[in-house]
Backbone bond lengths (Angstrom), bond angles and torsions (degrees), N, CA, C in turn:
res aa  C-N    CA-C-N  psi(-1)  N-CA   C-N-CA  omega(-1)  CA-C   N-CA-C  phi
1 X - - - 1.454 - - 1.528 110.99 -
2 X 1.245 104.68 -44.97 1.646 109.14 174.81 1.385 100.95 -44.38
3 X 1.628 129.54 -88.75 1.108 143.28 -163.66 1.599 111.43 -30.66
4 X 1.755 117.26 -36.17 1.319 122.31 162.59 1.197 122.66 -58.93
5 X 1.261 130.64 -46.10 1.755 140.57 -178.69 1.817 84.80 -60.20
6 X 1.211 122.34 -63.35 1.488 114.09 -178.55 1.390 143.69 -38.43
7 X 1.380 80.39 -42.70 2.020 93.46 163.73 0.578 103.22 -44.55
8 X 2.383 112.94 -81.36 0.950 125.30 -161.27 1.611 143.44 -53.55
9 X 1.338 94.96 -10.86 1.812 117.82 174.14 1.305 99.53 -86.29
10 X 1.060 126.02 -30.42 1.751 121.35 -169.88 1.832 93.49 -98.12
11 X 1.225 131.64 -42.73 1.117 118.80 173.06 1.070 140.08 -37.84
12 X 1.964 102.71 -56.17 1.523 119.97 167.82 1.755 105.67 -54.87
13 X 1.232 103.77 -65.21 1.944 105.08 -178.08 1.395 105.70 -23.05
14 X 1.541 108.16 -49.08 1.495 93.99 -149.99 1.504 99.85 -105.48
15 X 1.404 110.33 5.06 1.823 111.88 164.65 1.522 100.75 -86.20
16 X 1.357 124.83 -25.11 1.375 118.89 172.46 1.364 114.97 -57.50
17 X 1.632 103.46 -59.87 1.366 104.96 -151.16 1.422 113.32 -81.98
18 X 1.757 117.43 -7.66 1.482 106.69 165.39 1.421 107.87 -98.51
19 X 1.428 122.45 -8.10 1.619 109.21 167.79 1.966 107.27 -75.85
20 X 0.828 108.43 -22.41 1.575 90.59 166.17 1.672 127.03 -93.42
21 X 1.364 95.15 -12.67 1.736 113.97 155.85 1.249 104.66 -52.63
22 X 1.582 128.72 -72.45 1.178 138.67 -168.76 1.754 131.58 -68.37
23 X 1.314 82.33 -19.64 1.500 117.27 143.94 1.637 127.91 -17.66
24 X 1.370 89.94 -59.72 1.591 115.68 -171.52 1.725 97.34 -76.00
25 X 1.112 115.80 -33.96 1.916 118.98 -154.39 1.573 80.67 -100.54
26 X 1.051 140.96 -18.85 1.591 117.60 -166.49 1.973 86.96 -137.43
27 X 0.917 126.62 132.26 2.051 122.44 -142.84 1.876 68.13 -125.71
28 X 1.501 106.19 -75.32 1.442 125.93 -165.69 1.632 117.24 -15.67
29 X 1.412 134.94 134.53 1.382 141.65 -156.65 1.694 74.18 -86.64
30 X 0.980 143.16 -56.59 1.313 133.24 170.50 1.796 125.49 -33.53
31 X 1.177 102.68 -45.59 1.508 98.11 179.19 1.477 106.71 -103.28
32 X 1.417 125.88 3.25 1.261 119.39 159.30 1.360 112.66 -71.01
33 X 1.419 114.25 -48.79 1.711 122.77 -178.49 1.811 97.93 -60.30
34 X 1.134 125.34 -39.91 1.476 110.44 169.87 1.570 113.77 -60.40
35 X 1.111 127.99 -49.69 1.770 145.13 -172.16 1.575 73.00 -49.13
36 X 1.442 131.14 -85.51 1.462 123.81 -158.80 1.672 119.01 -42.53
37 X 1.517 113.88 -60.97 1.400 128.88 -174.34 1.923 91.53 -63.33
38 X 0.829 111.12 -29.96 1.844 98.94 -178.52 1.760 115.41 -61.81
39 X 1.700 89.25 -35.34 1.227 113.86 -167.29 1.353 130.36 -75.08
40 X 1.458 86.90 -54.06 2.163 90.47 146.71 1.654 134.27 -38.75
41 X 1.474 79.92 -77.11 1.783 93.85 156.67 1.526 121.27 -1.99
42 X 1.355 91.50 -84.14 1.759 132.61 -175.39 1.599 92.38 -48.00
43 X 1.257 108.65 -69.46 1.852 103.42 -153.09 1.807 85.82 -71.77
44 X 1.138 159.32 -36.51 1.536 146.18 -137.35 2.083 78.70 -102.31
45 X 1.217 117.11 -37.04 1.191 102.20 -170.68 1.444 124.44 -74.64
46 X 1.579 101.67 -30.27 1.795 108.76 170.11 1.500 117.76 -73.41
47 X 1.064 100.83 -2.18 1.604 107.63 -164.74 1.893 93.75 -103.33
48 X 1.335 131.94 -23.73 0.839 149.69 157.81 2.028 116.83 -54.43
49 X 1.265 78.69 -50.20 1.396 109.42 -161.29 1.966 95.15 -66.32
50 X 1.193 82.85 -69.65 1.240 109.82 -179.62 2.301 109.60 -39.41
51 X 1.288 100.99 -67.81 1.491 103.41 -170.51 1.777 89.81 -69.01
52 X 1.264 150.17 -35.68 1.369 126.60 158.06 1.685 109.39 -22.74
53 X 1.515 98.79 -85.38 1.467 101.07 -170.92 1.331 120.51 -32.75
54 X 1.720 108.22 -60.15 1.418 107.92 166.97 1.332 118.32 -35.12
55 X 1.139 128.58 -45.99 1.754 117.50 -166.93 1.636 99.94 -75.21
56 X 1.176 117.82 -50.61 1.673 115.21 -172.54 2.049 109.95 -71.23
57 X 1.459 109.27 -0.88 1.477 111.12 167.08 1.582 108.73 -41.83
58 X 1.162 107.22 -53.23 2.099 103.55 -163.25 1.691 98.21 -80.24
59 X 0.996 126.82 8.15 1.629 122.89 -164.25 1.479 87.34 -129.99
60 X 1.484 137.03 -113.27 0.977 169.19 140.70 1.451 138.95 -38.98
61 X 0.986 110.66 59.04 1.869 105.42 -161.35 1.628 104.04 -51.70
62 X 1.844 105.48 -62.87 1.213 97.90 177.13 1.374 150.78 -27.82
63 X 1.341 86.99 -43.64 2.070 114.05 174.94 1.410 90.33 -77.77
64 X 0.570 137.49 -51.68 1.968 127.02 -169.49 1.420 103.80 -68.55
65 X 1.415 120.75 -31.51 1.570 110.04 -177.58 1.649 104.31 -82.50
66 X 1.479 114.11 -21.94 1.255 88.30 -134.42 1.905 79.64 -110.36
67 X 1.282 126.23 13.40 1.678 159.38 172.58 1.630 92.77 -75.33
68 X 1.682 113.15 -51.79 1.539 111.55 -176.16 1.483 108.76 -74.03
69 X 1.120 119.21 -50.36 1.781 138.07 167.97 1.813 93.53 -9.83
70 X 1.553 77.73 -86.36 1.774 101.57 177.11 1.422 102.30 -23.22
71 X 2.135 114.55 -84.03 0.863 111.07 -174.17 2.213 139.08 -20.72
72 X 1.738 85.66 -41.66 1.532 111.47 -158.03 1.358 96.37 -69.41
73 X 1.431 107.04 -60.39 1.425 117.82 174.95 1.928 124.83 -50.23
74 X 1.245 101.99 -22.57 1.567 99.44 -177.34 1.653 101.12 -78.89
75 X 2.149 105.48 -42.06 1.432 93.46 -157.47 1.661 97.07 -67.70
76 X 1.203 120.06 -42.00 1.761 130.86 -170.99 2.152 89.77 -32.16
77 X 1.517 101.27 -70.19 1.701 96.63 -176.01 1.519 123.36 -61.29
78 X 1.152 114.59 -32.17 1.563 102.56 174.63 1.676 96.68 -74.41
79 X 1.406 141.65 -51.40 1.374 121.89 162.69 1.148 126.34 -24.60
80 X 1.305 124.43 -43.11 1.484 118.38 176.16 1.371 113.05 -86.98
81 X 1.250 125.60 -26.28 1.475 113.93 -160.85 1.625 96.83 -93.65
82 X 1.192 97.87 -37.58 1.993 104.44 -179.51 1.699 110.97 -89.00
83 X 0.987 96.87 -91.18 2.051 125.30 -159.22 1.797 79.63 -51.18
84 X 1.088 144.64 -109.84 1.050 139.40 -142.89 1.505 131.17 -35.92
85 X 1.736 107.78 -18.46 1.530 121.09 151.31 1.334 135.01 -53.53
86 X 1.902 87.48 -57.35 1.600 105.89 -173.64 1.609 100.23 -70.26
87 X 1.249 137.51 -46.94 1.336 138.17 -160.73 1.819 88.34 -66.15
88 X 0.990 118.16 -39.59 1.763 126.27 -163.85 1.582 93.37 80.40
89 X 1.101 137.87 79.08 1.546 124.33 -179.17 1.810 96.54 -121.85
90 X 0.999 144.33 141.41 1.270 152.68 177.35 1.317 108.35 -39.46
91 X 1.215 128.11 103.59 1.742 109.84 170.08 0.919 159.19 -27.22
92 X 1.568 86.08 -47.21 2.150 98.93 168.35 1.320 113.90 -79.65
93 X 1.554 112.81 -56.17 1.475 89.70 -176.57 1.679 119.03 -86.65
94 X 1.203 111.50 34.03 1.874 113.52 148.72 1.418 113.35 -102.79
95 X 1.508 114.17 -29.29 1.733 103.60 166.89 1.482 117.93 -86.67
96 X 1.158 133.30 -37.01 0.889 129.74 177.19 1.910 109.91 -61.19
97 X 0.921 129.26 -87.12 1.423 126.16 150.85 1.396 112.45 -4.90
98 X 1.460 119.51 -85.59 1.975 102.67 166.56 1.514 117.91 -12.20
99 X 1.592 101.76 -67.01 1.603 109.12 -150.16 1.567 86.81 -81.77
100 X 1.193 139.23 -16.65 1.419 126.35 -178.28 2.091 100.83 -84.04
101 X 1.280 114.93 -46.78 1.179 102.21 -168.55 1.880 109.28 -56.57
102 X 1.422 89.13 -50.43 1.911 98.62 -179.26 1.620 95.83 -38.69
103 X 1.045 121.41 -79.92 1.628 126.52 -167.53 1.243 113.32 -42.21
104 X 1.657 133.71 -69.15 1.168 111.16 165.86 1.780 148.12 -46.92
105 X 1.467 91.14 -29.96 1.530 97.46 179.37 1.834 96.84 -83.78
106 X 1.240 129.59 -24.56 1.328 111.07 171.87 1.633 135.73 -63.48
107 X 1.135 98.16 -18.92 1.637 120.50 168.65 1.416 104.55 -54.00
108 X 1.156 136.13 -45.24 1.361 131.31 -176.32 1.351 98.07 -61.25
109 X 1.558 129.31 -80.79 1.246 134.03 155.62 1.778 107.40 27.61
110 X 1.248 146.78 -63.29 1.896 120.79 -160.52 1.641 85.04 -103.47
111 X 1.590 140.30 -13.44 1.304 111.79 167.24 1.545 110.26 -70.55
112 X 0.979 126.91 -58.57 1.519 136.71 173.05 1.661 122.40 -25.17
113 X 1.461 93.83 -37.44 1.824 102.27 -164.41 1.514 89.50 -95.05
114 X 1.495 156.98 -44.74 0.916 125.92 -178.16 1.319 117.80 -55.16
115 X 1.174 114.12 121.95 1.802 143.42 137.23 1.767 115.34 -1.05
């Protein structure tokens, strides 16, 4: 459980600190409200992502990481093909932002999972 609160503290940090990075490249009250809605997304999905892996650690690490992979990759395409229409949110900066939050907060991800 510890190791979970850990992600998730390092997740948010670092979904913060590149959504206000990204901040700078997308100015528009429009692609800020995407930077946020990307951002939610992102942290509820690694955290998802994340306690998978955790459970398949004593069995399978690989299959548990690579179960979230899957996961990451489905929500990223139904975001684009669905939610990012209906919301009307700018395209680029909700995919770009998606695929940037997933990636950075996954880096934490192989210190965390060792045992």
């Amino acid at each position: 459980m510890k190791k979970i609160a850990i992600f998730a503290l390092a997740s948010l940090a670092a979904i913060a600190l590149l959504g206000w990075i990204l901040a700078f490249a997308f100015p528009t009250p429009a692609d800020r409200h995407a930077l946020v809605v990307s951002g939610g997304i992102a942290f509820v999905v690694q955290l998802i992502s994340f306690i998978v892996a955790r459970a398949w650690a004593a069995t399978n690490v690989v299959a548990g990481w690579g179960l979230g992979m899957l996961l990451r990759f489905g929500v990223l395409a139904i975001y684009a093909l669905v939610f990012v229409k209906v919301l009307g949110l700018p395209m680029s900066a909700a995919l770009v932002s998606l695929a940037a939050f997933f990636f950075v907060s996954t880096l934490f991800e192989p210190v965390l999972l060792k045992s």
